[in-house]
C-alpha positions as a Markdown table, in Angstrom:
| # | Residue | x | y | z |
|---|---|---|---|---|
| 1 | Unk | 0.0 | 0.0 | 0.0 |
| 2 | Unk | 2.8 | 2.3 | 0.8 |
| 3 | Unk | 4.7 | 1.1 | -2.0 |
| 4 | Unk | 1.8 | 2.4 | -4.1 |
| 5 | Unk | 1.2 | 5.5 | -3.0 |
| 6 | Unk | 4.7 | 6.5 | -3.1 |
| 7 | Unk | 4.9 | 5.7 | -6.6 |
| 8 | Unk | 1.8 | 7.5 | -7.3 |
| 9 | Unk | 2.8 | 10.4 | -5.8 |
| 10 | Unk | 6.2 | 10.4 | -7.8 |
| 11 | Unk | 4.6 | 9.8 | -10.8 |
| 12 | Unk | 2.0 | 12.9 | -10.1 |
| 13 | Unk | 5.5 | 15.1 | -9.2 |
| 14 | Unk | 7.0 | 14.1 | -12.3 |
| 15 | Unk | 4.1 | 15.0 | -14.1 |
| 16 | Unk | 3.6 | 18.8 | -12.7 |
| 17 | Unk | 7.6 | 18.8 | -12.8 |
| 18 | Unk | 9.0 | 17.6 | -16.3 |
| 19 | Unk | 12.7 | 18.4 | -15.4 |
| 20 | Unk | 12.6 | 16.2 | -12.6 |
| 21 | Unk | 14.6 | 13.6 | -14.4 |
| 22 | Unk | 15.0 | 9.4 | -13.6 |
| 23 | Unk | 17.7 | 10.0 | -10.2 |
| 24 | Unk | 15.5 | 13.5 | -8.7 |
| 25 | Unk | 12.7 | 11.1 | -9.2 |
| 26 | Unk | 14.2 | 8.2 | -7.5 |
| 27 | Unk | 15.7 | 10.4 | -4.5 |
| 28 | Unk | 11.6 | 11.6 | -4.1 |
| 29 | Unk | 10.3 | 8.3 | -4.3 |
| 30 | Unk | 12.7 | 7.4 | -1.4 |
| 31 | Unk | 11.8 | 10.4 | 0.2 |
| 32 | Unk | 8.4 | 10.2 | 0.6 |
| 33 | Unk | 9.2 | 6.3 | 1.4 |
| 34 | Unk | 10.6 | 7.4 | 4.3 |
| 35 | Unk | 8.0 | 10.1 | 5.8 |
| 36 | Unk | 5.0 | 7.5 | 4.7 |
| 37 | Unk | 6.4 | 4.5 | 5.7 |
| 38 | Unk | 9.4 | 5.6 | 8.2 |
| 39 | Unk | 7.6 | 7.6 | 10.7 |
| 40 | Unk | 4.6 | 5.3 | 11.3 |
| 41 | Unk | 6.4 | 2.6 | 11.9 |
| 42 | Unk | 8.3 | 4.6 | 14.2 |
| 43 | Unk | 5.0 | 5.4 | 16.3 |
| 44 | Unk | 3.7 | 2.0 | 15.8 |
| 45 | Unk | 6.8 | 1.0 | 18.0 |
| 46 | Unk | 6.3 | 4.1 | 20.5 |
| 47 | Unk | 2.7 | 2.7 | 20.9 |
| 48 | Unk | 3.5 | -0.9 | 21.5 |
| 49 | Unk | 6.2 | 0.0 | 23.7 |
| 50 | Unk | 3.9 | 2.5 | 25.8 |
| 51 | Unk | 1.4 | -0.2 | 25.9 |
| 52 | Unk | 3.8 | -3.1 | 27.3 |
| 53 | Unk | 5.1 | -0.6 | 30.1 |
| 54 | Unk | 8.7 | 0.0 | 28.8 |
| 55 | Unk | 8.5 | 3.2 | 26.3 |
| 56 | Unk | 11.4 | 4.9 | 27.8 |
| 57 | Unk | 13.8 | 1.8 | 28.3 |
| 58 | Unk | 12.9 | 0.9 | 24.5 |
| 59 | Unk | 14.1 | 4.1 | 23.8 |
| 60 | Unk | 17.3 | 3.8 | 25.4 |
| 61 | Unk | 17.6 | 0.1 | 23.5 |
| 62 | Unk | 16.8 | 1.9 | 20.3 |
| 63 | Unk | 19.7 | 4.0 | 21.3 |
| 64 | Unk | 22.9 | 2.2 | 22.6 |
| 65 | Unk | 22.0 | -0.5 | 19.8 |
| 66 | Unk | 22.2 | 2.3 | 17.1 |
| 67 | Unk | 26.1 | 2.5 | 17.0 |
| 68 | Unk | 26.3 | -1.3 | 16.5 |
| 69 | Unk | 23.5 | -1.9 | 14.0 |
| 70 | Unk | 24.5 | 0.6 | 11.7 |
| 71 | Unk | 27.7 | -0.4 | 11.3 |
| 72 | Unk | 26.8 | -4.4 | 11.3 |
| 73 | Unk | 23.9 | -4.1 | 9.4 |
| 74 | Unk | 21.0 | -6.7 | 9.7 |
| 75 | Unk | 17.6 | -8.5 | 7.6 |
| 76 | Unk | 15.3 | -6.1 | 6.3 |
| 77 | Unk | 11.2 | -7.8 | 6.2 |
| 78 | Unk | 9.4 | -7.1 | 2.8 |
| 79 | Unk | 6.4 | -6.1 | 4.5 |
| 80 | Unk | 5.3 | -3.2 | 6.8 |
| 81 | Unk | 3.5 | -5.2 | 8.9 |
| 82 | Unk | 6.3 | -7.5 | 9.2 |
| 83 | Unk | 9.2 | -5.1 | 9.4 |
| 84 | Unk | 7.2 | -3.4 | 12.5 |
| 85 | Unk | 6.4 | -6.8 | 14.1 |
| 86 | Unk | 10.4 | -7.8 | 13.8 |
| 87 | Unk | 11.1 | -4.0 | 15.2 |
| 88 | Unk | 8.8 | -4.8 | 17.9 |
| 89 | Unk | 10.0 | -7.9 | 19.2 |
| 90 | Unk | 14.0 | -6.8 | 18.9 |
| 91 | Unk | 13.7 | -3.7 | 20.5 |
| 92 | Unk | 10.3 | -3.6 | 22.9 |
| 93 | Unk | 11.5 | -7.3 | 23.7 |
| 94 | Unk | 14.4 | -6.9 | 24.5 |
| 95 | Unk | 13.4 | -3.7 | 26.7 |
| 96 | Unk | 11.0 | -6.2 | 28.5 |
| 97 | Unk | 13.3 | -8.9 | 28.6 |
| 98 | Unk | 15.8 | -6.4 | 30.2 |
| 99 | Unk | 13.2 | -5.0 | 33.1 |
| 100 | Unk | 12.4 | -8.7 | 34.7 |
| 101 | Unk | 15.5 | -11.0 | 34.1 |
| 102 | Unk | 17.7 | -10.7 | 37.0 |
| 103 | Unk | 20.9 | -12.7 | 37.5 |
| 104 | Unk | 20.9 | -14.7 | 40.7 |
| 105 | Unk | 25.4 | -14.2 | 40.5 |
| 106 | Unk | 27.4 | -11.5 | 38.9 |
| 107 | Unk | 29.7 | -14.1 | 37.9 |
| 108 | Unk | 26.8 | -15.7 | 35.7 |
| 109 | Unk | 25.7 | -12.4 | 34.0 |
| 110 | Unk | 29.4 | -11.9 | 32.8 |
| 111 | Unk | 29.7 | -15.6 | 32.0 |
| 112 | Unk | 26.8 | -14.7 | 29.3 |
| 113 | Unk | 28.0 | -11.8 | 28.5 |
| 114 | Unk | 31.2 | -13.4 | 27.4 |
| 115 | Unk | 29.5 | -16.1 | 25.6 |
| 116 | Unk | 27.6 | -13.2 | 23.8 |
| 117 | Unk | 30.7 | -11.6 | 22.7 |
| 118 | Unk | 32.3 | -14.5 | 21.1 |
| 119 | Unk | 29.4 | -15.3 | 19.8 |
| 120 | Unk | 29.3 | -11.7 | 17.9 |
| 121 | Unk | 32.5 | -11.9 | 16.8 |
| 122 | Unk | 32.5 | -14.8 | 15.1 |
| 123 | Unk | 29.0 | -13.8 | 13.4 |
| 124 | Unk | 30.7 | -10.5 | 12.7 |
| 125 | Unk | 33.6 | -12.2 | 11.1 |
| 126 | Unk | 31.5 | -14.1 | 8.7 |
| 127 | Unk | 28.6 | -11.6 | 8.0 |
| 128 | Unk | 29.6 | -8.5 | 8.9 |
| 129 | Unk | 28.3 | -6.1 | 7.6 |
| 130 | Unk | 25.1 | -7.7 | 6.5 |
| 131 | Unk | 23.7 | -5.6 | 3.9 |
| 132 | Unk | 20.8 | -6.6 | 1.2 |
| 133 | Unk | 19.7 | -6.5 | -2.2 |
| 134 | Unk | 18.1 | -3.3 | -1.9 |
| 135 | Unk | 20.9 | -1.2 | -0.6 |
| 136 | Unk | 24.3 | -3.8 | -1.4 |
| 137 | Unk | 27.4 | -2.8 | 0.1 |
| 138 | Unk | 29.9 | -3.1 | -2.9 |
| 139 | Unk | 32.7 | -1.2 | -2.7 |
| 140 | Unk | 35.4 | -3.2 | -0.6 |
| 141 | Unk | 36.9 | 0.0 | 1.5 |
| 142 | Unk | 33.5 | 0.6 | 3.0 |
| 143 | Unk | 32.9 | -3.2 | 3.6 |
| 144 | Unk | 36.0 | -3.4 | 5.6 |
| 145 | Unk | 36.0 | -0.2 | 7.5 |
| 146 | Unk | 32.1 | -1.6 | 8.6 |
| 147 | Unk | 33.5 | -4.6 | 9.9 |
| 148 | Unk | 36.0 | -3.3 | 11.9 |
| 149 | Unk | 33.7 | -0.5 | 13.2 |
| 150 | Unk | 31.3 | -3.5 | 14.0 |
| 151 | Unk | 34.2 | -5.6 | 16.1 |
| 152 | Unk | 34.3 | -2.1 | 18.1 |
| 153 | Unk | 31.0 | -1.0 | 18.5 |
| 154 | Unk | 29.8 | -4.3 | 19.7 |
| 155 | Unk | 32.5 | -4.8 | 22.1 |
| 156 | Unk | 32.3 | -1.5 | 23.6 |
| 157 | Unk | 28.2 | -2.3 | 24.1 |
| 158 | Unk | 29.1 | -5.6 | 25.3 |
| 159 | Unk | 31.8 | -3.8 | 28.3 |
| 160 | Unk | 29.3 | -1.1 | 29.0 |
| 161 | Unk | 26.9 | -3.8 | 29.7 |
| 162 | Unk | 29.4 | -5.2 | 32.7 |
| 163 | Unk | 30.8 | -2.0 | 33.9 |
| 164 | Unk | 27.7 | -0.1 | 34.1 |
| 165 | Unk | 25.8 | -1.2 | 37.6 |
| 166 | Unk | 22.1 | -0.8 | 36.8 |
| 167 | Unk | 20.9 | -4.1 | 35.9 |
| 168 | Unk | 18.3 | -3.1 | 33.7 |
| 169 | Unk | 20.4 | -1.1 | 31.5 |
| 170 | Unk | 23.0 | -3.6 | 31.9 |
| 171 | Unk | 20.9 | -6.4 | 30.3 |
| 172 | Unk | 19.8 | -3.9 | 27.7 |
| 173 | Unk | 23.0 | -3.5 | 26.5 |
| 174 | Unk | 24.3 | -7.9 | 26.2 |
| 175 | Unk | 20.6 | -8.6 | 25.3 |
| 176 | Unk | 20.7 | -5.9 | 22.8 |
| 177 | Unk | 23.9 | -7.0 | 21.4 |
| 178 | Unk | 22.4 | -10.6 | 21.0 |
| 179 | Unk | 19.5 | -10.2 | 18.9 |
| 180 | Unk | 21.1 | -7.5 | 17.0 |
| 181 | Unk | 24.0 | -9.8 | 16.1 |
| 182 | Unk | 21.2 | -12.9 | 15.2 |
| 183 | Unk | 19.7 | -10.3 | 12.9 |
| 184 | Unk | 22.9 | -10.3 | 10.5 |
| 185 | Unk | 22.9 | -14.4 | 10.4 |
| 186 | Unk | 22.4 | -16.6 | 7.3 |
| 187 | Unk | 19.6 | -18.7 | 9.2 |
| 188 | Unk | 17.7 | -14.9 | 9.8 |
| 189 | Unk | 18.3 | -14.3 | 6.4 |
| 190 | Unk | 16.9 | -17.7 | 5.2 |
| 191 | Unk | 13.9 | -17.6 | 7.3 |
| 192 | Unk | 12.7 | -14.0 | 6.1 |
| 193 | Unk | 13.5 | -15.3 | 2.4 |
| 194 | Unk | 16.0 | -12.6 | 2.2 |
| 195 | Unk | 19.6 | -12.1 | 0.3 |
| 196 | Unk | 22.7 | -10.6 | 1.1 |
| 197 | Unk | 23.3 | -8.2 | -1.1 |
| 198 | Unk | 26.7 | -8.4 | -1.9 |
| 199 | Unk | 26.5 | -12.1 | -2.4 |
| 200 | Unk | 23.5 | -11.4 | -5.1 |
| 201 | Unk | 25.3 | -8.7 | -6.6 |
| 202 | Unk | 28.7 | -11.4 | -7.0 |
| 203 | Unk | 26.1 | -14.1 | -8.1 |
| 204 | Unk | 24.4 | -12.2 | -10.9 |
| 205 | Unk | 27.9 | -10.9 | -12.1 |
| 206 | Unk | 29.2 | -14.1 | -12.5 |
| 207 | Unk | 25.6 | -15.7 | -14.2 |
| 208 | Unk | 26.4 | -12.7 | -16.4 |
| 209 | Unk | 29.7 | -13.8 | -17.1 |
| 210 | Unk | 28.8 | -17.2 | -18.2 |
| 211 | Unk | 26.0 | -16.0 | -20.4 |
């Protein structure tokens, strides 16, 4: 439905606007993707959040995960009703999750924190950063400095998550750094039927290449 209107509305801009060439029109389109789409899926996750109790700690999730998702990437849904249903349950989850888990021992919290990290840095190593066919990361530069900002931005998240002593942001930062690094894994990306895009990109060269 989005999808739709946004064309329409590109299509009616095009039309009142000749010189708006193919790139102005595709910058628009994206545009108005983002204000139509975007935003309400932004307030669709203030309003579950506000509804399960935890609208200010899922803002703070939303927050210290930032840093690391933007550098590590992560699955996209196809859907609006899917992407804010996935949005939900990573970042109001994890929010929740945060507020009532406590750890019985200190020792046990770092002891998952730890198995967290390594965890993350070998998915890191492998995926890292997980773009997709929409927006592929090509150029090899960028590819690497992501990675290595991922490494960092994960494993300052994960020592914030020790050193800082309020449990609840505590577990918001190592829960938070879980499902954000399961988001960038080839079993994520196979059970939301999505592609890497750098892989599809690599793949249809070299079908191209044998035609």
């Amino acid at each position: 439905m989005v999808d739709k209107l946004c064309d329409y509305l590109t299509k009616r801009i095009r039309h009142k606007m000749p010189e708006v060439d193919d790139e102005r029109a595709e910058v628009i389109n994206y545009g108005l993707h983002l204000v139509l789409g975007e935003v309400p899926k932004a307030f669709a996750l203030l309003a579950i959040a506000y509804i399960a109790g935890v609208i200010k700690l899922t803002i703070i999730t939303l927050l210290v995960i930032l840093p690391y998702k933007a550098c590590s990437g992560g699955v996209h849904l196809k859907t609006h009703i899917g992407c804010i249903i996935a949005t939900s349950i990573a970042y109001v989850g994890t929010a929740y999750i945060s507020k009532i888990i406590v750890f019985p021992e200190l020792y046990i919290k770092y002891l998952f924190a730890l198995v967290i990290w390594i965890f993350s840095m070998v998915m890191v190593f492998l995926y890292a950063p997980a773009d997709t066919e929409n927006v592929p990361i090509l150029r090899k530069k960028e590819r690497k400095i992501k990675k290595i900002l991922s490494y960092i931005t994960m494993s300052v998240t994960i020592t914030a998550g020790i050193v800082i002593k309020d449990p609840i942001i505590s577990n918001i930062l190592i829960f938070g750094v879980l499902i954000q690094t399961i988001s960038i894994t080839r079993f994520i990306y196979k059970i939301t039927n999505n592609k890497y895009g750098y892989e599809k990109y690599c793949e249809d060269n070299e079908a191209e290449n044998l035609t």
